[in-house]
Backbone and ligand atoms as CSV (ligand in chain L), in Angstrom:
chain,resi,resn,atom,element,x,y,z
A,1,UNK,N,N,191.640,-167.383,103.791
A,1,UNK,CA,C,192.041,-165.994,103.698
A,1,UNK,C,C,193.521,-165.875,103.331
A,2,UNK,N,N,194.144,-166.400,103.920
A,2,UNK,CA,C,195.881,-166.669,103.595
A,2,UNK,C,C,196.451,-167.127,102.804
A,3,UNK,N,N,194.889,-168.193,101.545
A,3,UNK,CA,C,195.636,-168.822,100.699
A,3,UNK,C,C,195.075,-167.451,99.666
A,4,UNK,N,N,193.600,-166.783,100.060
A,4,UNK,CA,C,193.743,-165.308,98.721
A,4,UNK,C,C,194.441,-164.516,98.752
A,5,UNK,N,N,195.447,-164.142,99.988
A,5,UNK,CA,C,196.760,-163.505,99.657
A,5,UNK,C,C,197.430,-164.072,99.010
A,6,UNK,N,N,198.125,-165.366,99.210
A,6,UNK,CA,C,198.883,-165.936,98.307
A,6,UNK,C,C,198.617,-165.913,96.736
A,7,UNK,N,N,197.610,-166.197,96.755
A,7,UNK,CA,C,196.890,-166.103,95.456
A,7,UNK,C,C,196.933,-164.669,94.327
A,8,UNK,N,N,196.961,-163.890,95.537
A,8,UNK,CA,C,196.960,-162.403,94.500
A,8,UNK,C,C,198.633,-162.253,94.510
A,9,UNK,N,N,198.845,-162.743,95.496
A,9,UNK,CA,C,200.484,-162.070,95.048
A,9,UNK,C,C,201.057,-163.191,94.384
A,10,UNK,N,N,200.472,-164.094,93.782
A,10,UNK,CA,C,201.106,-164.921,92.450
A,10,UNK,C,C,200.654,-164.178,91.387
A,11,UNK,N,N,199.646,-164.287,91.445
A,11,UNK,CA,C,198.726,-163.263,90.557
A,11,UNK,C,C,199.819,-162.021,90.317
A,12,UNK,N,N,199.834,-161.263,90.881
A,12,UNK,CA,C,200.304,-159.853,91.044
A,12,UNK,C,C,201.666,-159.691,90.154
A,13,UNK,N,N,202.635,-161.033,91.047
A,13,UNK,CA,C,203.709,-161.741,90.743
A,13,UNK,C,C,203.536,-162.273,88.660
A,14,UNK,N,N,202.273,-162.854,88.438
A,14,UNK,CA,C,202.830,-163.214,87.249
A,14,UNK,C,C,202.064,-162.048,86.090
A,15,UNK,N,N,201.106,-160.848,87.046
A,15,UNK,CA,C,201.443,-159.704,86.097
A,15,UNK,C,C,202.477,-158.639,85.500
A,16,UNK,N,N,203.371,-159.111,86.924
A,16,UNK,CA,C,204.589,-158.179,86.829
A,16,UNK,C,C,205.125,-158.849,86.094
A,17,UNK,N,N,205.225,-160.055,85.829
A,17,UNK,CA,C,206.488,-160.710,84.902
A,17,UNK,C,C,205.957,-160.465,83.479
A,18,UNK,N,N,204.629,-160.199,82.904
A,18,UNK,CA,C,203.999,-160.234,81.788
A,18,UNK,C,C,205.362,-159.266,80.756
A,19,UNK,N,N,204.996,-157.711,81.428
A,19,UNK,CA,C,205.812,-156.683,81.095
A,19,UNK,C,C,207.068,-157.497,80.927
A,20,UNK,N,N,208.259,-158.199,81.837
A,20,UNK,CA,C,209.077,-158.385,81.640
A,20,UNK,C,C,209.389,-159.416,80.229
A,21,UNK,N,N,208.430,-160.508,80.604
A,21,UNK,CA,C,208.513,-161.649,79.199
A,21,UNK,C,C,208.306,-160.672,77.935
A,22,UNK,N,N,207.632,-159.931,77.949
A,22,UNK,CA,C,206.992,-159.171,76.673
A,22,UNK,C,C,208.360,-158.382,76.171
A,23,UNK,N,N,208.456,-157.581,77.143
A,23,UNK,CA,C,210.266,-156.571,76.856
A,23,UNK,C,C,211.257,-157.886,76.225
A,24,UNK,N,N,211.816,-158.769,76.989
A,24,UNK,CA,C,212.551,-159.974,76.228
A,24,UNK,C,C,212.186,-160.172,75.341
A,25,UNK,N,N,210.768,-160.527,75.100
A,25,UNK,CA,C,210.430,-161.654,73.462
A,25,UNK,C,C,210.652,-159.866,72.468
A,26,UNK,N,N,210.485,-158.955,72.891
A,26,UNK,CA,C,211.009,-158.154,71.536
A,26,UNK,C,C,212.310,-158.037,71.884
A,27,UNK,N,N,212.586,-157.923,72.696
A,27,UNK,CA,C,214.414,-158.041,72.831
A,27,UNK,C,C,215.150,-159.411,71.736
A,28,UNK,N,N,214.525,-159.981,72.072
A,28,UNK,CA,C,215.064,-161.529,71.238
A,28,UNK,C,C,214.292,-161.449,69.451
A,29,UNK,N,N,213.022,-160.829,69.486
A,29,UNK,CA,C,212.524,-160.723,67.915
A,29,UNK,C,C,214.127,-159.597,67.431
A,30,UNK,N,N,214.077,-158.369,68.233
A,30,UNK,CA,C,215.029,-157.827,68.139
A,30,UNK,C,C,216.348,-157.665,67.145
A,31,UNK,N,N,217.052,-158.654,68.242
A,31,UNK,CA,C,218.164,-159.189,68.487
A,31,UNK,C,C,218.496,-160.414,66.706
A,32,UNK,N,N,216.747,-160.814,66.511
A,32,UNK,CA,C,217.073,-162.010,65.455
A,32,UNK,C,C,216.724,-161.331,64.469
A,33,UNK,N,N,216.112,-160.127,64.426
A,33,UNK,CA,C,215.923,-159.334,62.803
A,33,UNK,C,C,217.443,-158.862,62.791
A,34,UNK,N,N,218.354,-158.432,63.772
A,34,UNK,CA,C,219.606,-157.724,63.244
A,34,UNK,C,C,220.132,-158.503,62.771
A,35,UNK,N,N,220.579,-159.719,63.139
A,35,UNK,CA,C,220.722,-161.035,62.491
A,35,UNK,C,C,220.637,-161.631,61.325
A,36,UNK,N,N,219.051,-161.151,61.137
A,36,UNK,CA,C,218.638,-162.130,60.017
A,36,UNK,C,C,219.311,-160.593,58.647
A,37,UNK,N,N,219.224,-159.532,59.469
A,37,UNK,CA,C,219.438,-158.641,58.497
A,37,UNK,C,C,220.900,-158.918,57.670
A,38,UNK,N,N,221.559,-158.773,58.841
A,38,UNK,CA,C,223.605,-158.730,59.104
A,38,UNK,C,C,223.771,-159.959,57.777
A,39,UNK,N,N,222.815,-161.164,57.857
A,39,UNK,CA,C,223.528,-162.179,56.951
A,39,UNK,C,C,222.581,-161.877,55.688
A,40,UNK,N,N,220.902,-161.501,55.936
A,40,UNK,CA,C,220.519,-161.254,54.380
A,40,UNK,C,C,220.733,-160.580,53.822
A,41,UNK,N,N,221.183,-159.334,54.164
A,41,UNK,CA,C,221.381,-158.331,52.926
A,41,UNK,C,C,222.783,-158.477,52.674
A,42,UNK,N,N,224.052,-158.672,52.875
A,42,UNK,CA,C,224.913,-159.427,51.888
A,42,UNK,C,C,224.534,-159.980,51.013
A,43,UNK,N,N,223.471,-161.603,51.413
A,43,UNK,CA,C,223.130,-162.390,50.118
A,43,UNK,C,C,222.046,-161.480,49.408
A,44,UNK,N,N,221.466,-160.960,49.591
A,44,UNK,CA,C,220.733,-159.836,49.012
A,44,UNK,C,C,221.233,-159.127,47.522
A,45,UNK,N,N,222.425,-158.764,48.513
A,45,UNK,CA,C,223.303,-157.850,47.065
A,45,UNK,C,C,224.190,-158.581,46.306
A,46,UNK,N,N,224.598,-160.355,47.120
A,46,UNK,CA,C,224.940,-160.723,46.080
A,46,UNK,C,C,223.970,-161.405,45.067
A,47,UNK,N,N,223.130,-161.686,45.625
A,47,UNK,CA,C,222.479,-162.066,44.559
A,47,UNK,C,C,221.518,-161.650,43.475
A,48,UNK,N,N,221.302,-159.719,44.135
A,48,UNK,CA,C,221.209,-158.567,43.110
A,48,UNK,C,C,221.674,-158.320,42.037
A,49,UNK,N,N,223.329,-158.836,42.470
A,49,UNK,CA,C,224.111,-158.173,41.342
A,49,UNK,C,C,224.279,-158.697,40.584
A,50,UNK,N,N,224.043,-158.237,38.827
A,50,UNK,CA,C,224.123,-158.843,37.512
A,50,UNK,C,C,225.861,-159.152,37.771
A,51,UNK,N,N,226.387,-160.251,38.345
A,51,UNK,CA,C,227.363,-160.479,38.158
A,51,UNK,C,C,227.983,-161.034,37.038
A,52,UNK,N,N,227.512,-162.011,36.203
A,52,UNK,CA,C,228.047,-162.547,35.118
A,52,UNK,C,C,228.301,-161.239,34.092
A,53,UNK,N,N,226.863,-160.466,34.215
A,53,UNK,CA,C,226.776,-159.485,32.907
A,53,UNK,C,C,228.142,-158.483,33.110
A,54,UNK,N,N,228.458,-158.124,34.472
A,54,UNK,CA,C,229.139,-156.948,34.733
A,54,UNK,C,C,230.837,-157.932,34.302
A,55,UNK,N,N,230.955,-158.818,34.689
A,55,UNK,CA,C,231.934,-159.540,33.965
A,55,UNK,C,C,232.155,-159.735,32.722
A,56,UNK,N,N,231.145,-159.374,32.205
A,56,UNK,CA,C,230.948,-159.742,30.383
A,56,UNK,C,C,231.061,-158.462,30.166
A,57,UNK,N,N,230.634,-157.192,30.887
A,57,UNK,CA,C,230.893,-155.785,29.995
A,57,UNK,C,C,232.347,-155.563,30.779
A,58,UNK,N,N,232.920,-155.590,31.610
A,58,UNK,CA,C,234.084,-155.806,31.892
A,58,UNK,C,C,234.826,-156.019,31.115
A,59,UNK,N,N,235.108,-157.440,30.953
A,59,UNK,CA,C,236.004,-157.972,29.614
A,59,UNK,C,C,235.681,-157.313,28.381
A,60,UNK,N,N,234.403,-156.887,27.799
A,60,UNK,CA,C,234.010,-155.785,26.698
A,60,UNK,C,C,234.690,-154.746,27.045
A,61,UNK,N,N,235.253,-153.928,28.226
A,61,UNK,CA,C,235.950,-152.774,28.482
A,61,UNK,C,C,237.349,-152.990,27.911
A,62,UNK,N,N,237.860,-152.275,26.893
A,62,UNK,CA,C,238.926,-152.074,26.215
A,62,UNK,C,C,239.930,-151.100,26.549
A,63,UNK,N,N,239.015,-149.965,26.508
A,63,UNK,CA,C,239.502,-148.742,27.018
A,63,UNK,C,C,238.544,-147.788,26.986
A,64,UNK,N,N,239.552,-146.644,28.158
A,64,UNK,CA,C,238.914,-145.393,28.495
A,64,UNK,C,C,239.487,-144.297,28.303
A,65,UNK,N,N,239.040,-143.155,27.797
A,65,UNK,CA,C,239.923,-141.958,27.866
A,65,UNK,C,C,239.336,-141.050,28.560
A,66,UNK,N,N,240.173,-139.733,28.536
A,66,UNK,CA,C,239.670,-138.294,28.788
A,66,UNK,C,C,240.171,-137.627,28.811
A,67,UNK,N,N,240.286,-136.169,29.377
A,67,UNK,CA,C,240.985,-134.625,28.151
A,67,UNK,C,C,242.362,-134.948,29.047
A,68,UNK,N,N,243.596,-134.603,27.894
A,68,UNK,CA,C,245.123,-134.009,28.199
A,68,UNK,C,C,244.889,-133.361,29.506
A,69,UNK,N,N,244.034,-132.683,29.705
A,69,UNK,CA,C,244.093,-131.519,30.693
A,69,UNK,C,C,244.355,-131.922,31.657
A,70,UNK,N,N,243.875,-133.290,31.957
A,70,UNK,CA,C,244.139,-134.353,33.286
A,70,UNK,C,C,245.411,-134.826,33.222
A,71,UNK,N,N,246.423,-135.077,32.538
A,71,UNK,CA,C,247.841,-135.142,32.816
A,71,UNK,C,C,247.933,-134.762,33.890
A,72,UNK,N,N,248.680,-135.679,34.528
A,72,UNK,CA,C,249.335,-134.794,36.352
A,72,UNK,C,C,250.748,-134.805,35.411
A,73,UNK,N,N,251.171,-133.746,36.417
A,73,UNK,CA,C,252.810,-133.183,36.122
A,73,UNK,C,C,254.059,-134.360,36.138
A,74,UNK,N,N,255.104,-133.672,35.908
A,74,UNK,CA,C,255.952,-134.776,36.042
A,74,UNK,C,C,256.789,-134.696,38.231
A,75,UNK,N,N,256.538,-136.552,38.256
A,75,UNK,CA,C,256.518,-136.513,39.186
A,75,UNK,C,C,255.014,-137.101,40.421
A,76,UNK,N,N,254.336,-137.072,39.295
A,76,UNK,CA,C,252.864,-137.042,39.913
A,76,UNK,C,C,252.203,-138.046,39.302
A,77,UNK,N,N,250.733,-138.170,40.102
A,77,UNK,CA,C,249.399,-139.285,39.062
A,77,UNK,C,C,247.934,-138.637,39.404
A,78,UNK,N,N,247.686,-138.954,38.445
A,78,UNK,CA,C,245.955,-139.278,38.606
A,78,UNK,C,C,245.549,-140.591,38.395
A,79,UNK,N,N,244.676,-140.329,39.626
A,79,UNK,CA,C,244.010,-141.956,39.905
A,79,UNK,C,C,242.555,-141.703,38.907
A,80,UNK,N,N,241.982,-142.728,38.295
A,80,UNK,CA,C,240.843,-142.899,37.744
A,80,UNK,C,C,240.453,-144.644,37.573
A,81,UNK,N,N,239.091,-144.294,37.070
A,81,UNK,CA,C,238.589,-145.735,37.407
A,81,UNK,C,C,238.392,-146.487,35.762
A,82,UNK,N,N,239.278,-147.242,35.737
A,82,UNK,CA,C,238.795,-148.626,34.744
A,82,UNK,C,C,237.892,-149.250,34.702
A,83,UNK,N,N,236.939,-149.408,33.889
A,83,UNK,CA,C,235.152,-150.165,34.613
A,83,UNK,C,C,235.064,-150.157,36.141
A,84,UNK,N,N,235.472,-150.674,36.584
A,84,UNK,CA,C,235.179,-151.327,37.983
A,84,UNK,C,C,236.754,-151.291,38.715
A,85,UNK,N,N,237.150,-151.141,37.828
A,85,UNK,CA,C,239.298,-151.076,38.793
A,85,UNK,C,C,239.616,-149.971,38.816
A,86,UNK,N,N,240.486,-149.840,40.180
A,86,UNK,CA,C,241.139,-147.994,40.493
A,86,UNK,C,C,242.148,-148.438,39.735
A,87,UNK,N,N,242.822,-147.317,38.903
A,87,UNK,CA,C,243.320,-147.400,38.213
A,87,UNK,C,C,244.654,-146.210,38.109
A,88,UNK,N,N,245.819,-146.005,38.206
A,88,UNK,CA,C,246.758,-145.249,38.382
A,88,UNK,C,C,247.583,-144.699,36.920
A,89,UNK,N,N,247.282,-143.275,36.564
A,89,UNK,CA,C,248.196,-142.918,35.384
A,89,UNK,C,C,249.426,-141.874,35.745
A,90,UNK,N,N,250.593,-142.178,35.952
A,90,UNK,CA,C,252.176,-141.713,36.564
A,90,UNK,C,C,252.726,-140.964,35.486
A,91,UNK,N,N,252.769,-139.874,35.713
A,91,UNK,CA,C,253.398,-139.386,34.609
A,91,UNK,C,C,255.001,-139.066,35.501
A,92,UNK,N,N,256.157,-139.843,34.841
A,92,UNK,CA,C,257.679,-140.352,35.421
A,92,UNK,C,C,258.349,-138.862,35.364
A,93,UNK,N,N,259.425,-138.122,36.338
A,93,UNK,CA,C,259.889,-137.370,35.960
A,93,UNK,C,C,260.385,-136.601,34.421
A,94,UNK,N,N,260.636,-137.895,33.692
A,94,UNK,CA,C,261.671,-137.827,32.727
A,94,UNK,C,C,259.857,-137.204,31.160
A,95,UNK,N,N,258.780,-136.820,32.181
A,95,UNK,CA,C,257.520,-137.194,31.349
A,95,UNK,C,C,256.800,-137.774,30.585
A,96,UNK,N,N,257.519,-139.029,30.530
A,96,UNK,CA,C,256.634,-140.675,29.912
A,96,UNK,C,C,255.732,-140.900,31.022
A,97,UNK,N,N,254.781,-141.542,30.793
A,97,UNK,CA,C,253.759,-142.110,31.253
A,97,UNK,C,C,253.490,-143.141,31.024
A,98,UNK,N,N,253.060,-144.042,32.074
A,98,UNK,CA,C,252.758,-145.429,32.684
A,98,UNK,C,C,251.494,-144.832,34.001
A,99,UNK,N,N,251.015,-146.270,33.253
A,99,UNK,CA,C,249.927,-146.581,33.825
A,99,UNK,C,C,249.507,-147.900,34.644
A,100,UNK,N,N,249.101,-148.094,35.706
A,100,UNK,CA,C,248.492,-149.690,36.211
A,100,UNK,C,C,247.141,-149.499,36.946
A,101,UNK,N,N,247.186,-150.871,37.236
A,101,UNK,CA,C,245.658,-151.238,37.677
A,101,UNK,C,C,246.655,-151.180,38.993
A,102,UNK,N,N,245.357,-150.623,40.124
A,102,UNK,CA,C,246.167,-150.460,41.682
A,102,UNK,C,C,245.299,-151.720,42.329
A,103,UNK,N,N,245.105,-152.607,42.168
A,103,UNK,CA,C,244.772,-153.626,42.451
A,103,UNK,C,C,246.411,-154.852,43.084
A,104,UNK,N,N,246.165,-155.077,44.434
A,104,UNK,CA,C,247.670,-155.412,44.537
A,104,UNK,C,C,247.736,-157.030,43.664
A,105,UNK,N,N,248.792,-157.080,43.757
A,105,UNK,CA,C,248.695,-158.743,43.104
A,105,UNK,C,C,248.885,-159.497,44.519
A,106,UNK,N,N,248.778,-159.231,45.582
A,106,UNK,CA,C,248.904,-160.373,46.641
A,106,UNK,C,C,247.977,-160.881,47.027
A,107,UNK,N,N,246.690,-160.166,47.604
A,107,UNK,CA,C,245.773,-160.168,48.483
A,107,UNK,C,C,244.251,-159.221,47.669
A,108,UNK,N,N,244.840,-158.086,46.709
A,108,UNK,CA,C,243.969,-157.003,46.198
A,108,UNK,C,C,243.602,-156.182,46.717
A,109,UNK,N,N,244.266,-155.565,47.622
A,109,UNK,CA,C,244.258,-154.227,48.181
A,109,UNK,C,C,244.900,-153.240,47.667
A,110,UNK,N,N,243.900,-151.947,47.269
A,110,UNK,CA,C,244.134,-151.385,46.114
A,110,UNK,C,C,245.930,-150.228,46.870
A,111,UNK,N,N,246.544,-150.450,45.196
A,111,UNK,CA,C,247.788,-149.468,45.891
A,111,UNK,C,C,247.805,-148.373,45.932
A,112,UNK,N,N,249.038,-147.669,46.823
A,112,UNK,CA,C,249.462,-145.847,46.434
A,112,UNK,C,C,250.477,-145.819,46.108
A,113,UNK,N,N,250.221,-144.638,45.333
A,113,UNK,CA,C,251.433,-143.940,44.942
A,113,UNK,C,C,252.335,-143.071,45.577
A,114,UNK,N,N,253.048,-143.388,45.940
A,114,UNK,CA,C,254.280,-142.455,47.182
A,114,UNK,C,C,255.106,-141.827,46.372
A,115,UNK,N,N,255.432,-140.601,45.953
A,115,UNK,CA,C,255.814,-140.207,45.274
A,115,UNK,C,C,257.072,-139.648,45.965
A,116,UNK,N,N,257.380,-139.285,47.090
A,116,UNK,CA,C,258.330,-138.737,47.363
A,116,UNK,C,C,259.198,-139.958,47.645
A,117,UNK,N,N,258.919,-141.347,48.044
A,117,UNK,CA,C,259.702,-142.660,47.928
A,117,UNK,C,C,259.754,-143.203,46.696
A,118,UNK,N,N,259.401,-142.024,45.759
A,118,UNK,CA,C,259.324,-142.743,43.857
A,118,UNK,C,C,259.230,-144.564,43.959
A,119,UNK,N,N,258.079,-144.876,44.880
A,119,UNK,CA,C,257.325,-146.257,44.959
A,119,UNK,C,C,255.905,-146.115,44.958
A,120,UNK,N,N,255.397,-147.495,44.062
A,120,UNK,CA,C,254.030,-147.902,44.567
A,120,UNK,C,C,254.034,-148.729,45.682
A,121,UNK,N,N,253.044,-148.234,46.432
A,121,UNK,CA,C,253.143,-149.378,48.089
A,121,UNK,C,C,252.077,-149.807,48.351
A,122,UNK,N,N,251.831,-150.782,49.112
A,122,UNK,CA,C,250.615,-151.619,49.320
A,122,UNK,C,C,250.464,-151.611,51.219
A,123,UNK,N,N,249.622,-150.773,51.202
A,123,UNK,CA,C,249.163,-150.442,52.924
A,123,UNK,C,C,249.326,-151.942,53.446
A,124,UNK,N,N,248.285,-153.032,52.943
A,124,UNK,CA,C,248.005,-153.806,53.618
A,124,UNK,C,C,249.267,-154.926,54.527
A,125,UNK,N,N,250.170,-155.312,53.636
A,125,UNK,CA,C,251.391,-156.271,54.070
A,125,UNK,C,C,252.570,-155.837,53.664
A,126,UNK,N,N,252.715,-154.323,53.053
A,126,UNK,CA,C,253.990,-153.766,52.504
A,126,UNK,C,C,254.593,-154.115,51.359
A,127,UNK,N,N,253.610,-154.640,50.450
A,127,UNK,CA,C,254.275,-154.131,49.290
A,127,UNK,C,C,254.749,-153.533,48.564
A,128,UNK,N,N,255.955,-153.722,47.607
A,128,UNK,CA,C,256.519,-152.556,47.476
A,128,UNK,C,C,256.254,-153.166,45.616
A,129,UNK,N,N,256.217,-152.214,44.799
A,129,UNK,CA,C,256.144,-151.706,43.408
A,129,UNK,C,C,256.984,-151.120,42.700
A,130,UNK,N,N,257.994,-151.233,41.676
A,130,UNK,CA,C,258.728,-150.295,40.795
A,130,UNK,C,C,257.461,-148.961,40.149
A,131,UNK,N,N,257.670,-148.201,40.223
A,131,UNK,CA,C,256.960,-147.177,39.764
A,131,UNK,C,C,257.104,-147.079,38.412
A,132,UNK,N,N,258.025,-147.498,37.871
A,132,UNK,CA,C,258.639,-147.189,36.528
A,132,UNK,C,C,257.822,-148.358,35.864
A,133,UNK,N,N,258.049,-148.702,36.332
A,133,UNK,CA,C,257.111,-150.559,35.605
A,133,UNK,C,C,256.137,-151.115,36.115
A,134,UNK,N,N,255.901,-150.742,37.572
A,134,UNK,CA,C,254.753,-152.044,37.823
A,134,UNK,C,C,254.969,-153.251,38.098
A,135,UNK,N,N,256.353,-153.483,38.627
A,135,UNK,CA,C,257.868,-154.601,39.053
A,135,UNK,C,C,257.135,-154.526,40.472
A,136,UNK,N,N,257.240,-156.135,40.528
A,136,UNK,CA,C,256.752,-155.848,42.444
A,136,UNK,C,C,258.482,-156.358,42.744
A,137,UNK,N,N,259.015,-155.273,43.631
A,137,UNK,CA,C,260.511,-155.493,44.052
A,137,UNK,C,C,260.245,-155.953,45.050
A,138,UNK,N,N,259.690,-155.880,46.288
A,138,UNK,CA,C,259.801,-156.537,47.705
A,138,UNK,C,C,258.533,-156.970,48.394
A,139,UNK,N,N,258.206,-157.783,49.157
A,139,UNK,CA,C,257.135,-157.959,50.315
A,139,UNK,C,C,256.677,-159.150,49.581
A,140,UNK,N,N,255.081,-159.544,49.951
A,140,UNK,CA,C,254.454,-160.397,49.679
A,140,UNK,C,C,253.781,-160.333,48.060
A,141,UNK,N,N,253.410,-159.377,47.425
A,141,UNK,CA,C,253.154,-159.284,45.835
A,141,UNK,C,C,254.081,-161.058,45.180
A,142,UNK,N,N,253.357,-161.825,44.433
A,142,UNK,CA,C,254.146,-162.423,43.876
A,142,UNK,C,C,254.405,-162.165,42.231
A,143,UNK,N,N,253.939,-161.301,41.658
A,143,UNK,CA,C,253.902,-160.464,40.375
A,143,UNK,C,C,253.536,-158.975,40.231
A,144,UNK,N,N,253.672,-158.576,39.194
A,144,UNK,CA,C,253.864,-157.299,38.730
A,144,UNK,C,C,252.115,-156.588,38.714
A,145,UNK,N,N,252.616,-155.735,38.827
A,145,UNK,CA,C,251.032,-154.328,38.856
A,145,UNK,C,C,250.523,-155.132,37.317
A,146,UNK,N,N,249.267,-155.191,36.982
A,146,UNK,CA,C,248.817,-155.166,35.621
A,146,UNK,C,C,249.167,-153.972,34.812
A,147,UNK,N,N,249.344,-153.611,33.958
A,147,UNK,CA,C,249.701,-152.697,33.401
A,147,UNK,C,C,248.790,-152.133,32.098
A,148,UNK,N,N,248.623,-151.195,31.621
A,148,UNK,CA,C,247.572,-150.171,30.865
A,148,UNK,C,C,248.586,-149.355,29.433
A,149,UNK,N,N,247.946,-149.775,28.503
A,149,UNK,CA,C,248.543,-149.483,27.255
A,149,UNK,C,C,248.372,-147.696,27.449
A,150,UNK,N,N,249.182,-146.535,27.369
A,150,UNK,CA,C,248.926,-145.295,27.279
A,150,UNK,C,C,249.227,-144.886,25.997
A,151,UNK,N,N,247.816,-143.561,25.666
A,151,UNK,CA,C,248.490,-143.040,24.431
A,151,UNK,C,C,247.600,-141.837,24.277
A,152,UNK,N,N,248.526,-140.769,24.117
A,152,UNK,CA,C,247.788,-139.270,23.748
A,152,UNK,C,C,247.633,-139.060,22.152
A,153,UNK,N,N,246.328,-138.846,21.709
A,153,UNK,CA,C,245.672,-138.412,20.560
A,153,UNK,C,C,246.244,-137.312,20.341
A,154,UNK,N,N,246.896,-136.755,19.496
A,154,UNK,CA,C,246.312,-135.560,18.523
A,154,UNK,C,C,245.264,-134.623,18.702
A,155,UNK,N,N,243.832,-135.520,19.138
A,155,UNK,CA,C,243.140,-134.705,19.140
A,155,UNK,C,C,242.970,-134.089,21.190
A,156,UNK,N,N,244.037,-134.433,21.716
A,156,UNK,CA,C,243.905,-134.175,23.391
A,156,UNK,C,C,242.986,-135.052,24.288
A,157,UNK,N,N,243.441,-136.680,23.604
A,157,UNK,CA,C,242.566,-137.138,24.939
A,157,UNK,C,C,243.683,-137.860,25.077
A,158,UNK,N,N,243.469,-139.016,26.431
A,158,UNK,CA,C,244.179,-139.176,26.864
A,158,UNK,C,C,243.793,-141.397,26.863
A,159,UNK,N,N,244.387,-141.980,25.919
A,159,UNK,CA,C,243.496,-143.228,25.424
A,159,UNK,C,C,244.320,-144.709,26.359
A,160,UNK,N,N,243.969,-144.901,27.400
A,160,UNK,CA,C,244.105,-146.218,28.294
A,160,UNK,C,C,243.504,-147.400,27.815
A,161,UNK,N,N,244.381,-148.526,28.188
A,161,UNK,CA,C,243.786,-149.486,27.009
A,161,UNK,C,C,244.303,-150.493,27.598
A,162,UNK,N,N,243.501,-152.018,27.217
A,162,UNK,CA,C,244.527,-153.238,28.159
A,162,UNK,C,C,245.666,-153.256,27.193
A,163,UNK,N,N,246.854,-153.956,27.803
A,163,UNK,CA,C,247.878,-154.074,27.301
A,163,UNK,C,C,248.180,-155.239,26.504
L,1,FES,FE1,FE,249.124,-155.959,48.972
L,1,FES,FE2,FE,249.229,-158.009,50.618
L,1,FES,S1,S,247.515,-157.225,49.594
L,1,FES,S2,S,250.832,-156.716,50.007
């Protein structure tokens, strides 16, 4: 009689644990799909992406334009995108215009334009930029902004181009 008590309350004992093992093993399936997710879909998208091709129409990218109307003032920029690069057009007090790729040269963290410190600056380690040129004057940058051939048409566009 004392050993069918024992008996049911093992029993009893390893129904209650059923629920518990069951909650864990999806806790742990869980736990290994976020996992398996977190590292596959990176390789996922890299290995989605037509990378060679987008490198090949890349380097095919010459230039881009679009209307005068987008001139920022003097003093000012508009940011726009080069294939795939943010891209910065400054129009200088004196109203010449220069252009760069905001891509830093240290690390590649894309730059800003600070206009009231008439500098380009780099959030990440403080780089600092000649605005006028695309001169890296101070911090970690070990070269100059890339720079963008500018030229206004006649007919009002506005024609960016590698240099
Ligand atoms: Fe721009 Fe380091 S990435 S200063």
């Amino acid at each position: 009689m004392a050993d069918d008590g024992q008996d049911s309350k093992v029993q009893d004992a390893a129904e209650e644990s059923m629920p518990r093992r069951v909650f864990f093993a999806a806790g742990a399936g869980l736990v290994g799909a976020c996992y398996a997710g977190a590292i596959g879909y990176p390789v996922y998208r890299f290995l989605s992406t037509p990378a060679h091709k987008s490198a090949a129409e890349e380097a095919a990218l010459r230039e881009v334009s679009f209307s005068a109307d987008k001139l920022p003032a003097p003093g000012t920029a508009y940011l726009f995108k080069f294939g795939s690069h943010n891209a910065i057009l400054i129009r200088l007090e004196d109203s010449s215009l220069v252009c760069f790729d905001r891509t830093c040269t240290h690390l590649g963290c894309t730059v800003e334009f600070q206009p009231k410190e008439k500098r380009i600056h780099c959030a990440c380690h403080g780089g600092v930029y000649d605005m006028n040129t695309g001169k890296n004057v101070s911090g970690p940058p070990p070269k100059p902004l890339k720079q963008y051939r500018v030229e206004v048409t006649a007919d009002g566009q506005v024609v960016i181009s590698r240099a």
